[in-house]
N, C-alpha and C positions, 0 to 999 in steps of 0.2 A: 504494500500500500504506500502510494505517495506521501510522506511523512508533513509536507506544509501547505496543509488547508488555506491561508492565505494564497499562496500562489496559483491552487486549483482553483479557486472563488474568482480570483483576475481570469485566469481562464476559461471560465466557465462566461463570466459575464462577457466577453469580447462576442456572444453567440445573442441571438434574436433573441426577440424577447420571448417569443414564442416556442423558443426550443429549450427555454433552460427548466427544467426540472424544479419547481418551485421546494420539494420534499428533499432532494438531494442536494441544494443548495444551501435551504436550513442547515442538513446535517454537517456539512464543510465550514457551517460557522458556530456549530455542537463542539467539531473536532477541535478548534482554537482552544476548547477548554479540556474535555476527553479527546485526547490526540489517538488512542487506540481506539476507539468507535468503531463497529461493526456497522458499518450505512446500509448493507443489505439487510443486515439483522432488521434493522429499525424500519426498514420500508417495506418487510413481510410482517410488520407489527399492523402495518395501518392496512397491509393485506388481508389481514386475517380478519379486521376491525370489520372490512368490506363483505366478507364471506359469511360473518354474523350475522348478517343485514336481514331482518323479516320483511320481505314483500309486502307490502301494501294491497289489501281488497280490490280495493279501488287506483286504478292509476291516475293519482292526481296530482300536483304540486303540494296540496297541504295535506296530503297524504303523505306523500314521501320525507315532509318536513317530520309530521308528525312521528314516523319509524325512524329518521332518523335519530331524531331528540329521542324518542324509547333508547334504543341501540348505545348512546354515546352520553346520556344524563342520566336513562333510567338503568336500566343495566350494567352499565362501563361506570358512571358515576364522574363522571367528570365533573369538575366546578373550576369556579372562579376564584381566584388568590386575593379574597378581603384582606384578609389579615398580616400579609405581607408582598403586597402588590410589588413593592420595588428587589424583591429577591431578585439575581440573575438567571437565575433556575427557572422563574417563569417564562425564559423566551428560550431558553434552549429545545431541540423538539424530544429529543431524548430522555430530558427532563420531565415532562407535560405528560408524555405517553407513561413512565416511571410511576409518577406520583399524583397525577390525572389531575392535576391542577395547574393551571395558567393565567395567564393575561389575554385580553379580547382577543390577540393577534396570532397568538401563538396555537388557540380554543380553535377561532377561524381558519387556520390555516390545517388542522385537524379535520374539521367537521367538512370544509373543500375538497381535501384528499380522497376521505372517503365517499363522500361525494363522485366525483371523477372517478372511482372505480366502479361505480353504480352508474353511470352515462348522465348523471341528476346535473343538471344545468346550473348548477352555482359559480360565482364569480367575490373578488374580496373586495370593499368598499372603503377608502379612505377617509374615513367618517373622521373629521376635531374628534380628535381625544380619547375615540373610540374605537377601534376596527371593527367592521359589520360585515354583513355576509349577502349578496342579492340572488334573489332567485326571479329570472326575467320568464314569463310565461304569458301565452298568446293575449290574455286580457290585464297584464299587468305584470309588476315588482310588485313581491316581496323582500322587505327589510327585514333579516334574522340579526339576532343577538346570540351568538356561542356562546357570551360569555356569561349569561343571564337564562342557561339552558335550553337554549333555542328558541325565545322569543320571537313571538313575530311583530314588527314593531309598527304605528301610527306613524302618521305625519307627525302628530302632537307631541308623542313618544318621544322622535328624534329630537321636536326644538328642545322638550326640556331636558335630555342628556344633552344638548349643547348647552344650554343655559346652566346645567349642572359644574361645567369646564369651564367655560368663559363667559357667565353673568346672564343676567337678564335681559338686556340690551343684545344681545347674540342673537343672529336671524337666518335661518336655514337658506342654504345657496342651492342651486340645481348642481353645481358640481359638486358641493360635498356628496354626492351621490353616486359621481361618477366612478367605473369600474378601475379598478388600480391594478397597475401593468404586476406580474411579476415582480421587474427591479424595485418599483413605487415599493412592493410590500418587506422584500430582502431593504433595501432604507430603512423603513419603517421599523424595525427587528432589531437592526444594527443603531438606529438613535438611540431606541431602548435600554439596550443592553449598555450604550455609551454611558447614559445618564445616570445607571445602574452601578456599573462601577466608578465612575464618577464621584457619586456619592459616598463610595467607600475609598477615595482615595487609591485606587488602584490604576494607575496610571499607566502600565503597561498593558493593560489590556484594554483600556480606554485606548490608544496607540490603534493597538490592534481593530477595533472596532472602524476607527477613520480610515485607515488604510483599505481595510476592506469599502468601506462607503464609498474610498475614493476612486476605488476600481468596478463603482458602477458609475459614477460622474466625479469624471475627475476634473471637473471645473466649478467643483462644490466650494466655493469660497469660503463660505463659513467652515466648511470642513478642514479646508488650507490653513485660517485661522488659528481652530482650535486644535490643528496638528500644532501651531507653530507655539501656541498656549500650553500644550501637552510638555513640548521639547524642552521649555522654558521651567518647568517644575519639575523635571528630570534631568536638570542643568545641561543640555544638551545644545549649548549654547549656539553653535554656528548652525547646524540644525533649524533652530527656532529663528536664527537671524532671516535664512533663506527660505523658512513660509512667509515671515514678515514682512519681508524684501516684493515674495511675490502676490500675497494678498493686497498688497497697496497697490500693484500693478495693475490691479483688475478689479479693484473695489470699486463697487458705481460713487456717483457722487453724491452726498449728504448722507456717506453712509453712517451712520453714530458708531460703530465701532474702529473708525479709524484712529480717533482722538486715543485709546486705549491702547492701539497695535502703535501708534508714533510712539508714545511715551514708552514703551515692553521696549522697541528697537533704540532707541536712545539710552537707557540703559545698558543695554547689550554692547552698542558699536562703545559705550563710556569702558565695562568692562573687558573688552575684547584688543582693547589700544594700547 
């Protein structure tokens, strides 16, 4: 086995969007943490998820929703991570399948799997704050919630889990609804896991997580930044000179975190003289 996940994750991403494996991509950024990971192991896991599947009576959409949530809340027992939402464990998929507890994204990216082994029409939603799940059918969307055991959710629903995240004044957009590519949701996965270790101070593998981000858009500026933020707390000093160097290069203008990135680099070229 190719011993660095990182450099398979760049390779994988250089491929369409449409061809990259959304479950074995997960699992190449599992391995940054279990570097021995069995990825077939884990992908006959969600096989076999698929193979438990009770047919539905009736072939409908809130049939199939309905078996599914039996199969993966009632049976499987999956839930949602209240009580320690920012573990890193919640976004590994290794982890989620283990301990059958996650975060919205990780839940979704689950309950889609199997999905797509069943031919069931779901897609991931970049819902604020949330990751949701759509199921598009000849008379409409459905809005599912994995993370709220397969909810089916209102209009209403949505504004107030936005209003829940960013106030009362938050007002639902037709694109927060729009279907999120592949990479959108590997992003999405990798901020988390950023901001996860982040929190704990673990800087090396905050490292880790940008680098990968940056090997799906590597003209993520903010990402350059806080590579160049990273290097500077890791005394990696010429390192964080030459994100610094190149995030001002391509920072639009009135961007508010330049004033922050001059004064880091003015420092740096004082200690570096």
């Amino acid at each position: 086995m190719e011993k660095d996940p990182v450099r398979l994750f760049a390779e994988m991403m250089k491929l369409r969007d449409e061809e990259i494996s959304l479950a074995q991509a997960a699992l190449l950024i599992a391995r940054t943490e279990y570097p021995a990971l069995d990825e077939a192991a884990q992908l006959a896991r969600l096989d076999k998820l698929a193979a438990t599947f009770n047919e539905p009576r009736e072939n409908s959409p809130l049939a199939n929703v309905d078996a599914l949530n039996d199969l993966l809340f009632g049976r499987e027992n999956f839930s949602g991570n209240d009580n320690d939402y920012d573990d890193p464990r919640n976004s590994y998929l290794n982890d989620v399948l283990d301990r059958k507890i996650g975060i919205p994204i990780t839940l979704s990216l689950i309950y889609m799997e199997v999905a797509k082994r069943l031919n069931i029409p779901l897609a991931g939603v970049s819902f604020p704050g949330h990751f949701l799940v759509k199921y598009t059918t000849d008379v409409g969307e459905l809005i599912i919630d994995p993370y709220r055991r397969g909810a089916i959710l209102t209009l209403a629903d949505c504004a107030q889990l936005l209003q829940a995240h960013f106030g009362a004044e938050s007002q639902l957009q037709p694109r927060y609804f729009a279907i999120a590519t592949t990479k959108q949701i590997l992003v999405r996965m990798l901020n988390n896991l950023k901001g996860s270790y982040s929190q704990r101070k673990n800087y090396a593998k905050v490292l880790i997580m940008i680098e990968m981000t940056l090997s799906i858009d590597p003209d993520s500026i903010q990402d350059i930044r806080d590579r160049g933020m990273v290097h500077l707390v890791m005394k990696r000093y010429r390192e964080s000179m030459a994100d610094f160097k190149e995030y001002l290069s391509v920072s639009p203008e009135g961007d508010p975190q330049v004033k922050e990135v001059l004064q880091a680099l003015r420092q740096l070229q004082a200690m570096l003289n």
